[in-house]
TORKOL-4160 file (C-alpha; in steps of 0.2 Angstrom, whole numbers, padded with zeros to 4 digits, m for minus):
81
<pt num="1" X="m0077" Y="m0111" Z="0144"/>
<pt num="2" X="m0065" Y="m0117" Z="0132"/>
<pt num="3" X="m0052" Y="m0126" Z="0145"/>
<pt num="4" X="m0068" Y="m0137" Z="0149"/>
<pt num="5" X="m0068" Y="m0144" Z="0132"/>
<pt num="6" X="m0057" Y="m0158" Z="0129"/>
<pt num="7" X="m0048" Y="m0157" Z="0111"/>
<pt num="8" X="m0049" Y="m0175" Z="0103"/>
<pt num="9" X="m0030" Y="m0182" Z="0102"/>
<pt num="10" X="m0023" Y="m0182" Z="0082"/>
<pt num="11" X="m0023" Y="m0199" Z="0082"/>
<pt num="12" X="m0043" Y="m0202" Z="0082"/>
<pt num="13" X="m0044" Y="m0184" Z="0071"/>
<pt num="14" X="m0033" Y="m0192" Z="0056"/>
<pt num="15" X="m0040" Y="m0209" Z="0059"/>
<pt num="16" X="m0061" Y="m0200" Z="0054"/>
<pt num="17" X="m0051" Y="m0189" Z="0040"/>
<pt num="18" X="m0044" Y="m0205" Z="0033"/>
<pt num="19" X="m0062" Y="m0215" Z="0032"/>
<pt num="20" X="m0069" Y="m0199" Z="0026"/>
<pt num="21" X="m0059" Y="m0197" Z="0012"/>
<pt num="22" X="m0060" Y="m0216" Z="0007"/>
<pt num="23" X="m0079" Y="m0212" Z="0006"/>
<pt num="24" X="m0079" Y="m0197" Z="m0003"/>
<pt num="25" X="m0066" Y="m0207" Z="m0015"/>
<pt num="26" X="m0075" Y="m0222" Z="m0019"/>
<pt num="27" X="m0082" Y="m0225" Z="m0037"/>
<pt num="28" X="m0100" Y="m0229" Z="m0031"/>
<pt num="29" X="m0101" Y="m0211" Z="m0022"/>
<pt num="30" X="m0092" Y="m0203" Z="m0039"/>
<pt num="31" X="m0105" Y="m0212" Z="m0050"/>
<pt num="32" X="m0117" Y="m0205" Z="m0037"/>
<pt num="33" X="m0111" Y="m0188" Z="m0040"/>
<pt num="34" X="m0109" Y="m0190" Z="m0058"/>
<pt num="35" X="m0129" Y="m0195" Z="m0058"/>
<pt num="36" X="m0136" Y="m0181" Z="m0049"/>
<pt num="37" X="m0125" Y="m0169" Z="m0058"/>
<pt num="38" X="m0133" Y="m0174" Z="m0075"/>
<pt num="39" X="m0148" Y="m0174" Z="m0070"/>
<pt num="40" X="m0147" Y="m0156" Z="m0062"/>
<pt num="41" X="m0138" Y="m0153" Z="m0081"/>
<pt num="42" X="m0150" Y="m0160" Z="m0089"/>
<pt num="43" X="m0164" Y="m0148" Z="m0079"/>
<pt num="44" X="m0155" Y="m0131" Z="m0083"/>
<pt num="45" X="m0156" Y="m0137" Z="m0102"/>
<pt num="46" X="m0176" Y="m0142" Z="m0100"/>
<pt num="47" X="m0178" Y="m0125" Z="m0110"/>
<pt num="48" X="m0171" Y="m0130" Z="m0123"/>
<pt num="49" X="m0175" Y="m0146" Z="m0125"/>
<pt num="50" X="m0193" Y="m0149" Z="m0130"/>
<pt num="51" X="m0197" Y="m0164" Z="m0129"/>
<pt num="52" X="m0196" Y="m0178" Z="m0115"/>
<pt num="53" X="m0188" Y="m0192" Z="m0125"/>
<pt num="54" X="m0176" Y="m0180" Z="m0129"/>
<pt num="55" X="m0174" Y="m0176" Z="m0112"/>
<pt num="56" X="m0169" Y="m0191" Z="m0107"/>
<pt num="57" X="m0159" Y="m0196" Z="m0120"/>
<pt num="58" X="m0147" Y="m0182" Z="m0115"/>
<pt num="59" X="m0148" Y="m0186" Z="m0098"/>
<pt num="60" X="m0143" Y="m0204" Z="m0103"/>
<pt num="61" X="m0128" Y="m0197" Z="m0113"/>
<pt num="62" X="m0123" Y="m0183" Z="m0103"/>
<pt num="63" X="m0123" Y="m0197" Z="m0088"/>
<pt num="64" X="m0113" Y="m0210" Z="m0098"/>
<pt num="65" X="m0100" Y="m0196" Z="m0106"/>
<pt num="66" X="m0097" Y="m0189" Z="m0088"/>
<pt num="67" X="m0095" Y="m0208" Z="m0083"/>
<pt num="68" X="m0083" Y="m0214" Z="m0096"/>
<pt num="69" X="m0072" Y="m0197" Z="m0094"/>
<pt num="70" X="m0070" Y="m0201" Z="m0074"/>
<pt num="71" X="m0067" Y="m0220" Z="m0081"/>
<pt num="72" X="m0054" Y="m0216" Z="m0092"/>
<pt num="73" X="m0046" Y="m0202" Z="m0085"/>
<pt num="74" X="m0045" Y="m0202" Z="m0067"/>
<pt num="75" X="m0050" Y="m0219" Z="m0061"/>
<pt num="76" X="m0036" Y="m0228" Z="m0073"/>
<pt num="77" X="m0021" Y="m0214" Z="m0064"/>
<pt num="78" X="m0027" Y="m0220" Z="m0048"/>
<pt num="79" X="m0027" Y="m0236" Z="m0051"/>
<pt num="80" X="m0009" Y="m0235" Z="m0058"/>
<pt num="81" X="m0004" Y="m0227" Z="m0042"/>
């Protein structure tokens, strides 16, 4: 069975890993990520956060702290690369 399936060449293989990774890198999907990750963070604390304004004044925190740390940090190295 396996001598009827043709392999793709490397070529075509590194061409979809290359696009792959340029998505997965791109700011708008990081900040896409950083979104949902604060918002699940934000969840786990409901507990012990009471209230709903406070809730979402953490989220909006937690959101831009996460934000400015990938801004600062990794998107200026990359950038100098």
């Amino acid at each position: 069975m396996r001598f009827i399936y043709k392999r793709p060449r490397i070529e075509d293989v590194q061409d979809e890993l290359n696009t792959l990774m340029e998505v997965m890198v791109s700011d708008l999907f990081i900040y896409l990520d950083l979104f949902v990750i604060s918002f699940i963070f934000t969840l786990l604390l409901s507990p012990v956060i009471h209230s709903l304004s406070m809730s979402i004044l953490f989220f909006i925190t937690c959101y831009s702290f996460f934000s400015c740390l990938y801004y600062f940090l990794f998107s200026r190295i990359n950038r100098k690369n």
